[in-house]
N, CA, C and O atoms as CSV, one atom per row, in Angstrom:
chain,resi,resn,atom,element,x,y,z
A,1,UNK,N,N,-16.904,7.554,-3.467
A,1,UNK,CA,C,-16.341,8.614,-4.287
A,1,UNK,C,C,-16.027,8.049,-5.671
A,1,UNK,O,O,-16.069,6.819,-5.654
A,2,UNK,N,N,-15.687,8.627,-7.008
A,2,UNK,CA,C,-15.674,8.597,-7.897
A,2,UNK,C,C,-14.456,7.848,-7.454
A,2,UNK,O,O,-13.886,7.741,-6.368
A,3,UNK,N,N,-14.109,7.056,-9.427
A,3,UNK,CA,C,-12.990,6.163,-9.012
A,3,UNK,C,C,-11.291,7.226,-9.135
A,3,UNK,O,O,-10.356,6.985,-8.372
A,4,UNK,N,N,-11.252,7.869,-9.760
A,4,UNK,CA,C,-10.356,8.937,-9.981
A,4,UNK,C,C,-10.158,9.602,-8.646
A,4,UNK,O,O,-8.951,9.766,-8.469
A,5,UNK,N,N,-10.870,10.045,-7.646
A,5,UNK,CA,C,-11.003,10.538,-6.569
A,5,UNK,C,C,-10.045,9.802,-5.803
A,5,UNK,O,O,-8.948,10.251,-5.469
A,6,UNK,N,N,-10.656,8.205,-5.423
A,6,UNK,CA,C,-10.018,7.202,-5.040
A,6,UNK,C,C,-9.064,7.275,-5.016
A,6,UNK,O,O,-8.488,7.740,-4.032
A,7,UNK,N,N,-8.171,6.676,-6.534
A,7,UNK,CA,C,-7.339,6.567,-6.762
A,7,UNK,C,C,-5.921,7.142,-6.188
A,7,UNK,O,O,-4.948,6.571,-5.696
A,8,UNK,N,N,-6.350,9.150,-6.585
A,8,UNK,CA,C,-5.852,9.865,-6.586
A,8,UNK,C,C,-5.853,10.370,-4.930
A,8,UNK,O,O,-5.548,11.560,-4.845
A,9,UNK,N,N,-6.052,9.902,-3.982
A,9,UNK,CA,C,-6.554,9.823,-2.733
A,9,UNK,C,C,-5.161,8.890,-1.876
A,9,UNK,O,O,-4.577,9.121,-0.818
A,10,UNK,N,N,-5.000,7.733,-2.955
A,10,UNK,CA,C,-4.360,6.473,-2.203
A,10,UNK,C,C,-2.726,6.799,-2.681
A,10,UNK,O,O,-1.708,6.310,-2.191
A,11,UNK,N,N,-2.835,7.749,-3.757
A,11,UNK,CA,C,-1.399,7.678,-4.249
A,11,UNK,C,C,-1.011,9.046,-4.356
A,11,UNK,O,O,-0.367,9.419,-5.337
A,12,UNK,N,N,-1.312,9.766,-3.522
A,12,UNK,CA,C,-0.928,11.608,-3.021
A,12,UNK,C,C,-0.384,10.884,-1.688
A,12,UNK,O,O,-0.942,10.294,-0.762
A,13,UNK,N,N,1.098,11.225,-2.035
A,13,UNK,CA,C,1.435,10.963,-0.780
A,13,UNK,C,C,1.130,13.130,0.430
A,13,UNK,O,O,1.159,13.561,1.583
A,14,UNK,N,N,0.984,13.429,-0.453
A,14,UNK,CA,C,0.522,15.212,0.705
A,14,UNK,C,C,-1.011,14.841,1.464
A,14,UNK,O,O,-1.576,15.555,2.293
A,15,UNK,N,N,-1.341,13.947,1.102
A,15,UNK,CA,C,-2.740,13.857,1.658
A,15,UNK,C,C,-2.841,12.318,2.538
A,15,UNK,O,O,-3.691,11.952,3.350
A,16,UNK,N,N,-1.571,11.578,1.996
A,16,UNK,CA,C,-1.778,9.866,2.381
A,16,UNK,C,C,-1.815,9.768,4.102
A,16,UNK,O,O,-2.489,8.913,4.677
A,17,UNK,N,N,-0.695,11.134,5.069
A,17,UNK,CA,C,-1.080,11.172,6.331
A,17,UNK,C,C,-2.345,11.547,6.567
A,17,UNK,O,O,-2.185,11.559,7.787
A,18,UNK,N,N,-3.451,11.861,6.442
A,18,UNK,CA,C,-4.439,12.517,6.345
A,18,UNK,C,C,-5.510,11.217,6.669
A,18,UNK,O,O,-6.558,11.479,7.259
A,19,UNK,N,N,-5.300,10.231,6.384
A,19,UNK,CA,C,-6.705,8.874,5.914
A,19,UNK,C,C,-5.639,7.402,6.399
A,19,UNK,O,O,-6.154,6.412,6.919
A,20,UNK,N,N,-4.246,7.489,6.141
A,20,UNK,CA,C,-3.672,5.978,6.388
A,20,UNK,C,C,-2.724,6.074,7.587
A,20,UNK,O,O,-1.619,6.560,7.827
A,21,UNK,N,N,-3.618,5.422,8.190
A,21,UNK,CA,C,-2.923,4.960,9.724
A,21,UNK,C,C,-1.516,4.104,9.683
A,21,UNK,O,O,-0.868,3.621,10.611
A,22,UNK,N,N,-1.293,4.097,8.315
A,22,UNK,CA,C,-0.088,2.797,9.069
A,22,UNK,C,C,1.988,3.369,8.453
A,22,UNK,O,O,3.126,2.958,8.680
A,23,UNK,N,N,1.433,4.316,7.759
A,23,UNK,CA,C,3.185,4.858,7.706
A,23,UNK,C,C,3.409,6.092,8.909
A,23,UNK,O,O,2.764,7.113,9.148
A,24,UNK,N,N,4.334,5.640,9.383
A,24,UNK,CA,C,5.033,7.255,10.159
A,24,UNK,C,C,5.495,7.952,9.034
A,24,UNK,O,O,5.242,9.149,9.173
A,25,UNK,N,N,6.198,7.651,7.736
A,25,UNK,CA,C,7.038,8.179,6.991
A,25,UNK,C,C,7.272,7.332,5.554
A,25,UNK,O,O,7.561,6.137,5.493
A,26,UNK,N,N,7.114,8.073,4.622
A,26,UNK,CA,C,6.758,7.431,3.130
A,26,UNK,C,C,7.982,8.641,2.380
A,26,UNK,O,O,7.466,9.758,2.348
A,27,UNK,N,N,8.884,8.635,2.018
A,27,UNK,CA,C,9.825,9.155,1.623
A,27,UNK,C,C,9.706,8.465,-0.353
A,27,UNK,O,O,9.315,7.324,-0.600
A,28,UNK,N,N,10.105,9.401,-1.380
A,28,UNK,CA,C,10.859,8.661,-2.941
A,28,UNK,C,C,11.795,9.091,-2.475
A,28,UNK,O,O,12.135,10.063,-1.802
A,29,UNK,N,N,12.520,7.573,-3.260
A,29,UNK,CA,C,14.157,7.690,-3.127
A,29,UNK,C,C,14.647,7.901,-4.346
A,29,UNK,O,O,13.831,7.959,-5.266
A,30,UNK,N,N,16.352,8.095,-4.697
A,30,UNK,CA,C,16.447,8.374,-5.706
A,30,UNK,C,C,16.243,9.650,-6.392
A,30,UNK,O,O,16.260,9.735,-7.620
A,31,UNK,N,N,16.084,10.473,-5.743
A,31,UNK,CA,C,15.773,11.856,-6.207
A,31,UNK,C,C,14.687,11.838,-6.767
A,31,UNK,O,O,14.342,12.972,-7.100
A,32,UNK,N,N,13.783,10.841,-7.099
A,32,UNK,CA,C,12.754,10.828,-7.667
A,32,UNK,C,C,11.514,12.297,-7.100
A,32,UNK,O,O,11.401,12.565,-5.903
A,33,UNK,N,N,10.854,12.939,-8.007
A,33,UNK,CA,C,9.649,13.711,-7.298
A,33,UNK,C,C,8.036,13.113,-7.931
A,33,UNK,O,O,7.054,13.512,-7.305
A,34,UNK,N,N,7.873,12.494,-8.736
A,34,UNK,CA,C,6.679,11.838,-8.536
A,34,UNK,C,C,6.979,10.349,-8.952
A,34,UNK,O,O,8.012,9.978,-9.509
A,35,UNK,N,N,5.731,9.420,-8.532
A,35,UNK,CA,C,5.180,8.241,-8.798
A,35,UNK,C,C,5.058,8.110,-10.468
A,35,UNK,O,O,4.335,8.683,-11.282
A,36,UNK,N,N,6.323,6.873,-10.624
A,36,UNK,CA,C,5.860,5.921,-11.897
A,36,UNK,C,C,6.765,4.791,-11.911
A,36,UNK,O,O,7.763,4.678,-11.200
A,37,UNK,N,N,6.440,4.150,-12.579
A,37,UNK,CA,C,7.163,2.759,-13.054
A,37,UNK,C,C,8.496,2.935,-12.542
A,37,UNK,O,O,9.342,3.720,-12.969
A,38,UNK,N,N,8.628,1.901,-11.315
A,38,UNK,CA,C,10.511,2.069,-11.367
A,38,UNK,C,C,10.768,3.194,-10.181
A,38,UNK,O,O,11.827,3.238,-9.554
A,39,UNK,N,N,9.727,4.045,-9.968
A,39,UNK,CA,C,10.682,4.381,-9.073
A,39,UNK,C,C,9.880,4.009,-7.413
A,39,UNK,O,O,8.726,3.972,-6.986
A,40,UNK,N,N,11.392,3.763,-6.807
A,40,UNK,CA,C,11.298,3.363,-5.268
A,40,UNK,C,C,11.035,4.388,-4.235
A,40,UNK,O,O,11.274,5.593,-4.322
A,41,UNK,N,N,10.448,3.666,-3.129
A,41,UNK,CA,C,10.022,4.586,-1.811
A,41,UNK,C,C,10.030,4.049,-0.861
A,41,UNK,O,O,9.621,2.889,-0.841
A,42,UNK,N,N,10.392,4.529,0.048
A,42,UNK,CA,C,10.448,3.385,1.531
A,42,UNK,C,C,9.700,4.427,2.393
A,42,UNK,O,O,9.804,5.645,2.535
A,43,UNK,N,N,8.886,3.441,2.927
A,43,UNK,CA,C,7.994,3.110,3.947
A,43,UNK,C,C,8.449,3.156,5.238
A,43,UNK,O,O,9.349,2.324,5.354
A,44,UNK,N,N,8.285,3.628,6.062
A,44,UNK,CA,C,8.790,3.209,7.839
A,44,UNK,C,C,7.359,3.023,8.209
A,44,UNK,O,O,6.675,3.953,7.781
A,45,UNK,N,N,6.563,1.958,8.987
A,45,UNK,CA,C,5.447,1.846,9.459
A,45,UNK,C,C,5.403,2.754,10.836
A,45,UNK,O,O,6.406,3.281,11.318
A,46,UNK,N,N,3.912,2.860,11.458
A,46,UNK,CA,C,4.162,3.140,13.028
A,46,UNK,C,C,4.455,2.719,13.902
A,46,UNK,O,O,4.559,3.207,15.028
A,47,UNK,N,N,4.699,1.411,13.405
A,47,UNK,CA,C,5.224,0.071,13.624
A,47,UNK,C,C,6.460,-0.027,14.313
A,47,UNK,O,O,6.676,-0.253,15.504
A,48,UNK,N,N,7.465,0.240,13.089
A,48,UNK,CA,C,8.857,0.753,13.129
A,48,UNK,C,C,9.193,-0.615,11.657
A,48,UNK,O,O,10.262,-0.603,11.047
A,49,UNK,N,N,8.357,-1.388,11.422
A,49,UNK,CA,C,8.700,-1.536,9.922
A,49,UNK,C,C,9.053,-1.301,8.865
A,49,UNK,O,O,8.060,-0.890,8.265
A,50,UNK,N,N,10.001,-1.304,8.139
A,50,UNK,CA,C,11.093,-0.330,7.244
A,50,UNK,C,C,10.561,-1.528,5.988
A,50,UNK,O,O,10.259,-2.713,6.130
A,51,UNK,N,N,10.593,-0.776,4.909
A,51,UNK,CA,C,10.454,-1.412,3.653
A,51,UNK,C,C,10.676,-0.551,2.466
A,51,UNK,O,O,10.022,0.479,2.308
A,52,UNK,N,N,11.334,-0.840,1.858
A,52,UNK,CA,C,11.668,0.210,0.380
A,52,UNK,C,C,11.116,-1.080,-0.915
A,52,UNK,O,O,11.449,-2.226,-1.213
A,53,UNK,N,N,10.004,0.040,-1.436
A,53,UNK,CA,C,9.350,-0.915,-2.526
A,53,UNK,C,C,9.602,-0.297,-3.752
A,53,UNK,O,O,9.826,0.910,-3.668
A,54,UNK,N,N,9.627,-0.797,-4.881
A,54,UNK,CA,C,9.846,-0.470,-6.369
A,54,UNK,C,C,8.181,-0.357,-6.985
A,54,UNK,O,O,7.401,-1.263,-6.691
A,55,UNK,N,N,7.694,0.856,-7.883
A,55,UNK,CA,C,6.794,0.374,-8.596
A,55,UNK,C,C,6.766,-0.071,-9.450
A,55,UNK,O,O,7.624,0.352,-10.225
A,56,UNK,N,N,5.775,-1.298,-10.058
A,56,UNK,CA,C,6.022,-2.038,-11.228
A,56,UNK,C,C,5.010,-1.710,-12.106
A,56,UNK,O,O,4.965,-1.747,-13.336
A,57,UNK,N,N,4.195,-1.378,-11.260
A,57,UNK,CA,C,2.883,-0.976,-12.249
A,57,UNK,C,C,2.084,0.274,-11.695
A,57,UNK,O,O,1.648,0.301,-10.544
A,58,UNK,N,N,1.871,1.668,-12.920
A,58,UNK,CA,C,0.638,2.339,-12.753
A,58,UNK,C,C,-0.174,2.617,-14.229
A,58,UNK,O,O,-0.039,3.034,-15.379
A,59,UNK,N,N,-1.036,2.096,-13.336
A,59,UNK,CA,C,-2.513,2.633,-14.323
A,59,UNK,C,C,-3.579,2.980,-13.994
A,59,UNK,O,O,-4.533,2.257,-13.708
A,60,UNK,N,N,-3.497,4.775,-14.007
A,60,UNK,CA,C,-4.336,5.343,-12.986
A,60,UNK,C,C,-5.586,5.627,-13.749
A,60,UNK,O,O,-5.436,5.951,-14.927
A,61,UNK,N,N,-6.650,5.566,-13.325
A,61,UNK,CA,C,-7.258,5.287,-11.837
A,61,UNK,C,C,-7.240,4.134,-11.202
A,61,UNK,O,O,-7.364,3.903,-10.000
A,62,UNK,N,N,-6.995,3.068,-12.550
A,62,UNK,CA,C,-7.233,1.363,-11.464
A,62,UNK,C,C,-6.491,1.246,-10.600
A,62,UNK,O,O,-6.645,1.533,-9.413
A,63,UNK,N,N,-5.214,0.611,-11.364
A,63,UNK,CA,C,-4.317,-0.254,-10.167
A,63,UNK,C,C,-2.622,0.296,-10.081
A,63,UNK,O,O,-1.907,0.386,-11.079
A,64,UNK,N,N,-2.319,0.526,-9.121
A,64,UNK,CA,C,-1.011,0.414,-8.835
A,64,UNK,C,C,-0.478,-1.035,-7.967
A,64,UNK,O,O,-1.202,-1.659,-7.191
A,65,UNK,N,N,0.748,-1.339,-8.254
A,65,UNK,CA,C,1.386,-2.197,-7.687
A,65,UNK,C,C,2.595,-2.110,-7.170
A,65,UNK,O,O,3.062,-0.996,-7.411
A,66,UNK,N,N,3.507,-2.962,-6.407
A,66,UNK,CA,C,4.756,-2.571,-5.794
A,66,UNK,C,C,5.244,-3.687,-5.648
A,66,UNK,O,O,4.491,-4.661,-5.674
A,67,UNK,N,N,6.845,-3.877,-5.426
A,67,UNK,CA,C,7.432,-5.003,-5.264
A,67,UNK,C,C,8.363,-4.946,-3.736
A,67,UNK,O,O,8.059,-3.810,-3.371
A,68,UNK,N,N,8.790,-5.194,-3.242
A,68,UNK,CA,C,9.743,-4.838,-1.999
A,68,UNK,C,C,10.759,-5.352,-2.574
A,68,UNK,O,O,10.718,-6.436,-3.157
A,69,UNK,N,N,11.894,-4.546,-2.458
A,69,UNK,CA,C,13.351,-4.259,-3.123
A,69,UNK,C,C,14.383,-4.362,-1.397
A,69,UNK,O,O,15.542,-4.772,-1.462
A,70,UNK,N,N,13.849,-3.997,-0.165
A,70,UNK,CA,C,14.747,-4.048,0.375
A,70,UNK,C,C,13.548,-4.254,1.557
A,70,UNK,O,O,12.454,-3.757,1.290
A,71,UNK,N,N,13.726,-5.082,3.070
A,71,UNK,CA,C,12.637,-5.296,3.669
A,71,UNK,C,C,13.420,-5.451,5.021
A,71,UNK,O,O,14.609,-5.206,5.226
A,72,UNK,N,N,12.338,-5.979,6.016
A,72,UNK,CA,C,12.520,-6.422,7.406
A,72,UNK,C,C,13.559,-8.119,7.261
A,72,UNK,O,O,13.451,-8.782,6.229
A,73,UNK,N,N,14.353,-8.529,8.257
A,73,UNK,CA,C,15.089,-9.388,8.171
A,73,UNK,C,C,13.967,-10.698,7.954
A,73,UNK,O,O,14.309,-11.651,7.254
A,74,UNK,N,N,12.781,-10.670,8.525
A,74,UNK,CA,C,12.022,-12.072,8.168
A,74,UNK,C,C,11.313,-12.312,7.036
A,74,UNK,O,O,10.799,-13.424,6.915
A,75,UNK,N,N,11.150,-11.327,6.000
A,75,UNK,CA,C,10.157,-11.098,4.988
A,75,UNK,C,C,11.169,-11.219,3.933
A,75,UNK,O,O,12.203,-10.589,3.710
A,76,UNK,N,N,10.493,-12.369,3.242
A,76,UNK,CA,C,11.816,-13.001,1.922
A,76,UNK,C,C,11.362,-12.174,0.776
A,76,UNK,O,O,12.142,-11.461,0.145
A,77,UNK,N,N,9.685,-12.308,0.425
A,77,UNK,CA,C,9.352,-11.333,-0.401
A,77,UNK,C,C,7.888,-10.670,-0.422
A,77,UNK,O,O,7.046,-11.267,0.250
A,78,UNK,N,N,7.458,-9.468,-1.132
A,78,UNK,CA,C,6.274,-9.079,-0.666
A,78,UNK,C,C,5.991,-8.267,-1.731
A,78,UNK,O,O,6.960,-7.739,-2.277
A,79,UNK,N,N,5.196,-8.102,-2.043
A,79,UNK,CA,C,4.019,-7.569,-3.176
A,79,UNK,C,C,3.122,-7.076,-2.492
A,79,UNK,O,O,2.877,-7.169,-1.289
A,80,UNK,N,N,2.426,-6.315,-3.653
A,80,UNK,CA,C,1.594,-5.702,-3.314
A,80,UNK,C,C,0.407,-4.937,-4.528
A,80,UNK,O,O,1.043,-4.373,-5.418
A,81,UNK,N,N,-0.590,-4.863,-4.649
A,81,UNK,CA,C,-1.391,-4.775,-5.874
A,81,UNK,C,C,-2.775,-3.395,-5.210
A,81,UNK,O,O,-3.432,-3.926,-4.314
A,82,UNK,N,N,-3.187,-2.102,-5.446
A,82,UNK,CA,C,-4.444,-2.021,-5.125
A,82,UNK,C,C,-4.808,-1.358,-6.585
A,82,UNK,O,O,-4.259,-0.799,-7.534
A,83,UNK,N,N,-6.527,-1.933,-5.982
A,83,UNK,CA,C,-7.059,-2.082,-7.500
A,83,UNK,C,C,-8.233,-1.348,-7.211
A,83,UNK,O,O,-8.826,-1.544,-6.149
A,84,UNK,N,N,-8.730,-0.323,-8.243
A,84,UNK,CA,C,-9.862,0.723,-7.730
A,84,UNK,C,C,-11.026,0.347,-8.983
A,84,UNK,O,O,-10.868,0.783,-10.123
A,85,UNK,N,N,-11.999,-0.367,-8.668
A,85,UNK,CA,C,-13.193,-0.510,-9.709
A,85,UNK,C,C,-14.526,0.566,-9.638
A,85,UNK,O,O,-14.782,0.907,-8.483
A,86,UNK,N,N,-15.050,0.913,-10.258
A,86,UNK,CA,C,-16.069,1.741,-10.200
A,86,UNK,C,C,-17.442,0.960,-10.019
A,86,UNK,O,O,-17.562,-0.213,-10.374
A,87,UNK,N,N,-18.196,1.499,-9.595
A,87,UNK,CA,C,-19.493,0.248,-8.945
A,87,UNK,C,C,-20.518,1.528,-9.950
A,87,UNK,O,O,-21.357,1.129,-10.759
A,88,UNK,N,N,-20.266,3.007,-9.721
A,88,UNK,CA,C,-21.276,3.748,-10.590
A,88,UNK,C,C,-20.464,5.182,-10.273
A,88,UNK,O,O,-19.451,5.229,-9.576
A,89,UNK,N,N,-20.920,6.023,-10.738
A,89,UNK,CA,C,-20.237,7.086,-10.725
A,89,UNK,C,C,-19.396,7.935,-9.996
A,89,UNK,O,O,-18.489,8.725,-10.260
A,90,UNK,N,N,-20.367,7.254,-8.327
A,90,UNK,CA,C,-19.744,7.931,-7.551
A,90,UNK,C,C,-19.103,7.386,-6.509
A,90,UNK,O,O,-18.425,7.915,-5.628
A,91,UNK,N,N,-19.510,5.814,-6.788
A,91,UNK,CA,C,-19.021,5.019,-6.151
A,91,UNK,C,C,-17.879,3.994,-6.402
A,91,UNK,O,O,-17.885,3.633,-7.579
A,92,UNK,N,N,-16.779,3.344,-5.564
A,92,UNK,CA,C,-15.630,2.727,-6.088
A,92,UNK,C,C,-15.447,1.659,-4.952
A,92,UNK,O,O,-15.722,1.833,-3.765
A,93,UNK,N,N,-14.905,0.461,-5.557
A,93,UNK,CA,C,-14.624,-0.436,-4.886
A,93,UNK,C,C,-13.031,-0.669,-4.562
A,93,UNK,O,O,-12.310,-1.392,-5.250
A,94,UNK,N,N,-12.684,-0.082,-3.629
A,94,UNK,CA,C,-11.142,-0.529,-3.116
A,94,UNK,C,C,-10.796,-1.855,-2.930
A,94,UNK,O,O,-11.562,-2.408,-2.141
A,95,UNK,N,N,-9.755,-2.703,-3.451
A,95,UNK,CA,C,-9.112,-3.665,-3.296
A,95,UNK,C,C,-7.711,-4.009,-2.713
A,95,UNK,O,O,-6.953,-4.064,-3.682
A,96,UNK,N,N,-7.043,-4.258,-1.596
A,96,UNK,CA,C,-5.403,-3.573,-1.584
A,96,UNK,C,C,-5.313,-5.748,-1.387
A,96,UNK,O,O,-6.041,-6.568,-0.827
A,97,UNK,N,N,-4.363,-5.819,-1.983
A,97,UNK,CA,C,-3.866,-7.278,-1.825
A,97,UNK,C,C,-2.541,-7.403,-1.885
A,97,UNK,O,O,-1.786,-6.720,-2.576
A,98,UNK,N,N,-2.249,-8.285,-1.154
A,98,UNK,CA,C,-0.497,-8.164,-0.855
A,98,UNK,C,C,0.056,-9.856,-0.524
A,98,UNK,O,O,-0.446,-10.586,0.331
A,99,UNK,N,N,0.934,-10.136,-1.224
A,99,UNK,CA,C,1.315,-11.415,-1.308
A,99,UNK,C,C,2.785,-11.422,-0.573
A,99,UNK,O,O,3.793,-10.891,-1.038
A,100,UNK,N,N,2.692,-12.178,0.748
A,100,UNK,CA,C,3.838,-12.276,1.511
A,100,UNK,C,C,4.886,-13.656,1.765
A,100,UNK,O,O,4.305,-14.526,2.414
A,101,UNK,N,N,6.058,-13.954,1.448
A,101,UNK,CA,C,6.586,-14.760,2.246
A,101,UNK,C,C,7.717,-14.225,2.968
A,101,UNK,O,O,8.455,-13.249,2.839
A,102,UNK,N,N,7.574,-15.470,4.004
A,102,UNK,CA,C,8.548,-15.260,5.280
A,102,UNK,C,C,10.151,-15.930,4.794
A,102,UNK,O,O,10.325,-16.551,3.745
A,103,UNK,N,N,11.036,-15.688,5.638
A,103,UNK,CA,C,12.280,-16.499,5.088
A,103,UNK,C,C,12.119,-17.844,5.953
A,103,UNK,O,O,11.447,-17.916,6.982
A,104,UNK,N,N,12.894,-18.968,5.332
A,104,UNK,CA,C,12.549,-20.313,6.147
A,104,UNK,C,C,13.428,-20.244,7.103
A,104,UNK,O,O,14.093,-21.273,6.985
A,105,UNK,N,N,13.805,-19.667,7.939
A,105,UNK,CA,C,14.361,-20.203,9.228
A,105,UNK,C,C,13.227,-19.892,9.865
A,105,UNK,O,O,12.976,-20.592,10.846
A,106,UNK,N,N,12.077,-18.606,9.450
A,106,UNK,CA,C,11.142,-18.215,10.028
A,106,UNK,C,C,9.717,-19.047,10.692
A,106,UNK,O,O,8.744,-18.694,11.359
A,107,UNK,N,N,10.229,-20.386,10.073
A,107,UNK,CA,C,9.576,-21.155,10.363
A,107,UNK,C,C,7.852,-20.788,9.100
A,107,UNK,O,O,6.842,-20.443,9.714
A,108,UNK,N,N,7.782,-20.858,8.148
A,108,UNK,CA,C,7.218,-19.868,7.445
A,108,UNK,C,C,5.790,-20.204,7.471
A,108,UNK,O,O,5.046,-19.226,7.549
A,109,UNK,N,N,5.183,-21.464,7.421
A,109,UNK,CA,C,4.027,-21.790,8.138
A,109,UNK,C,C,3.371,-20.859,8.915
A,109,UNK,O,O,2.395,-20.230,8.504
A,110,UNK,N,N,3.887,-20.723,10.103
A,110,UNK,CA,C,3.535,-20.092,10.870
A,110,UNK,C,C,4.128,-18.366,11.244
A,110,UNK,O,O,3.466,-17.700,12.039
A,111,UNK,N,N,4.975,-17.965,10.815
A,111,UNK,CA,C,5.634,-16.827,10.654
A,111,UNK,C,C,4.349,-16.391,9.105
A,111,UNK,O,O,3.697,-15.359,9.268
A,112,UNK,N,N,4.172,-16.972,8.138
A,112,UNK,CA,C,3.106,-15.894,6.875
A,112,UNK,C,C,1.869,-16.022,7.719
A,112,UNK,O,O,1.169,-15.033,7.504
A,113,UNK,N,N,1.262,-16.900,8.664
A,113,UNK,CA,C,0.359,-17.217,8.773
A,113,UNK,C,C,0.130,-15.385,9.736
A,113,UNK,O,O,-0.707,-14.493,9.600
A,114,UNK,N,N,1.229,-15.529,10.561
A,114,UNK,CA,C,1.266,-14.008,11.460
A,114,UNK,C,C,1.712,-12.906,10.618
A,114,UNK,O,O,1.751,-11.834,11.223
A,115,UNK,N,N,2.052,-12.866,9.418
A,115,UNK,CA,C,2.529,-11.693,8.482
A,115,UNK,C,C,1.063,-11.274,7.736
A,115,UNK,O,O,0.684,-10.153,7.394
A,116,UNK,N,N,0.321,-12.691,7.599
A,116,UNK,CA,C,-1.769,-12.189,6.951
A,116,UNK,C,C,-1.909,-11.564,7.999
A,116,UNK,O,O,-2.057,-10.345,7.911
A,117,UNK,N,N,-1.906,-12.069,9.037
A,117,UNK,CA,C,-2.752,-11.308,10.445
A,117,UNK,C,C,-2.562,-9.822,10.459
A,117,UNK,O,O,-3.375,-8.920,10.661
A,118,UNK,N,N,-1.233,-9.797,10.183
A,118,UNK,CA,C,-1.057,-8.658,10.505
A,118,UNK,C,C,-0.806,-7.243,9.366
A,118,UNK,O,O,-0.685,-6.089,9.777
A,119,UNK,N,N,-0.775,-7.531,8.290
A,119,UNK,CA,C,-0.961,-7.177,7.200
A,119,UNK,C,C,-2.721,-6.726,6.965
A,119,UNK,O,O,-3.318,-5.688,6.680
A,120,UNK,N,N,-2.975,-7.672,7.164
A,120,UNK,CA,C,-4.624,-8.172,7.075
A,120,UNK,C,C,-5.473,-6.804,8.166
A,120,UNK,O,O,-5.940,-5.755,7.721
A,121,UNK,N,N,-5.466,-7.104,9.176
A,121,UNK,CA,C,-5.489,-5.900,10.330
A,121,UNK,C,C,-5.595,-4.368,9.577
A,121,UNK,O,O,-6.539,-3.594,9.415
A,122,UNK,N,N,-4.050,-4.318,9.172
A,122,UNK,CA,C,-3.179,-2.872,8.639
A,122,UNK,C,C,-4.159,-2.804,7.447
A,122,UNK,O,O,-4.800,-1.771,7.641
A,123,UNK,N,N,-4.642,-3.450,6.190
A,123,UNK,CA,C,-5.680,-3.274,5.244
A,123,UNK,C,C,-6.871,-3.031,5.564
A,123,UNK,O,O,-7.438,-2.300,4.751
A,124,UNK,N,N,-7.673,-3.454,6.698
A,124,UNK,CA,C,-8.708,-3.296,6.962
A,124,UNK,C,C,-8.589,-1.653,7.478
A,124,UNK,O,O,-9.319,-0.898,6.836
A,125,UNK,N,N,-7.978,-1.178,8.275
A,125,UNK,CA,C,-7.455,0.024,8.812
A,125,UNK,C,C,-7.455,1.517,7.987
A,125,UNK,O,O,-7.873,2.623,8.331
A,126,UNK,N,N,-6.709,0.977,6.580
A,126,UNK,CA,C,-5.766,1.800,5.714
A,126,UNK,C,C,-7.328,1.675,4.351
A,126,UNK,O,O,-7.547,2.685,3.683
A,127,UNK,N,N,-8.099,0.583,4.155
A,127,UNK,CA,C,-9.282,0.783,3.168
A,127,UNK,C,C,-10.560,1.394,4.148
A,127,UNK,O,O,-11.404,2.018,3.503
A,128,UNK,N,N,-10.801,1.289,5.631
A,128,UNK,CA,C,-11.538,2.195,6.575
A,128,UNK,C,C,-10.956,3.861,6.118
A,128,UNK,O,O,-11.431,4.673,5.323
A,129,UNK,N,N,-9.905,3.916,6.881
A,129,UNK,CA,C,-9.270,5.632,6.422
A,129,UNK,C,C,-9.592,6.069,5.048
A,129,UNK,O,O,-10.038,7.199,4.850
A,130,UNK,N,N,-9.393,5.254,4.117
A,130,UNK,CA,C,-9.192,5.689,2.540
A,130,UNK,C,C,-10.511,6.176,2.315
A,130,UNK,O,O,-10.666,7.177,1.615
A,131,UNK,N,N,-11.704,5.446,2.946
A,131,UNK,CA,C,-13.321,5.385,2.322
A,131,UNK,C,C,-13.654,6.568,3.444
A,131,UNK,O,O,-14.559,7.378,3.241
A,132,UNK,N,N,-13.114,6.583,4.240
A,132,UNK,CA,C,-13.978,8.211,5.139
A,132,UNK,C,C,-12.912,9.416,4.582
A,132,UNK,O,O,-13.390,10.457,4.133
A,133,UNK,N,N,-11.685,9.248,4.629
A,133,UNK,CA,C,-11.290,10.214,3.734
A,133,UNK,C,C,-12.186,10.698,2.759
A,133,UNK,O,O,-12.984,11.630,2.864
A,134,UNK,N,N,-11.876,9.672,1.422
A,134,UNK,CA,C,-13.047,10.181,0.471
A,134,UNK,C,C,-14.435,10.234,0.359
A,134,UNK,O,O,-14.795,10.526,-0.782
A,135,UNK,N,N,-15.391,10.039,1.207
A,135,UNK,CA,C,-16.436,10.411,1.437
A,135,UNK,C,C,-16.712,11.747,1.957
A,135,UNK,O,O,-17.706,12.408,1.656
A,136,UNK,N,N,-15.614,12.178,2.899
A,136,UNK,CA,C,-15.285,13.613,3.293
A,136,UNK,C,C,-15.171,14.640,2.131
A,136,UNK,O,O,-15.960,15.582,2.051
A,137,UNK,N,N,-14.194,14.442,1.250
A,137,UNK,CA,C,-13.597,15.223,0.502
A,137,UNK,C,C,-13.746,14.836,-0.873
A,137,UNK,O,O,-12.816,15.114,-1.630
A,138,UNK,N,N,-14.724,14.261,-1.313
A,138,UNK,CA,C,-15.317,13.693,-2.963
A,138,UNK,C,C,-15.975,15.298,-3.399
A,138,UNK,O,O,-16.522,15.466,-4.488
């Protein structure tokens, strides 16, 4: 799908149950009613993973980014970046990348090593949904 399509695909949260398997519940906080710089949203996974992230960056169609402002007790900090390139008109290359650490009692070696896994998994999942979504509905 076009890269605007994309984009606008990954960051509608009325449509985000529709294609991404991995929130039960995506709430703005703050009274906020749309997406920009600054404002926060928490996440509950299907998981039962709770995370309230801040945005730091939009620039739509490319990239949005996020920071985690408030998280799970083992996750010290976490980012997050997706980046939408255009390959040709109608086509777009999804990128979602997310930079995790664990807290050190977590033993963090091996606690980030299981936070990629599983992160990693949840991306493969959530850029599957995103690309049949919009192939559906381009």
């Amino acid at each position: 799908a076009p890269q605007a399509v994309v984009y606008d695909a990954s960051q509608d949260y009325a449509v985000r149950y529709e294609w991404d398997p991995f929130p039960e519940n995506i709430e703005l906080l703050d009274g906020a009613t749309e997406l920009a710089v600054g404002v926060r949203t928490r996440v509950i996974a299907k998981s039962g993973l709770r995370m309230d992230v801040e945005f730091v960056q939009l620039a739509p169609p490319v990239r949005a980014a996020i920071v985690m402002t408030k998280g799970p007790a083992f996750i010290k900090s976490f980012a997050g970046s997706w980046v939408f390139k255009p390959i040709d008109a109608s086509s777009t290359q999804a990128t979602f990348r997310y930079a995790i650490k664990t807290k050190a009692w977590a033993l963090p070696p091996v606690s980030e090593y299981i936070a990629a896994l599983y992160f990693r998994k949840a991306v493969v999942a959530r850029l599957r949904g995103l690309k049949q979504y919009c192939e559906r509905n381009a």
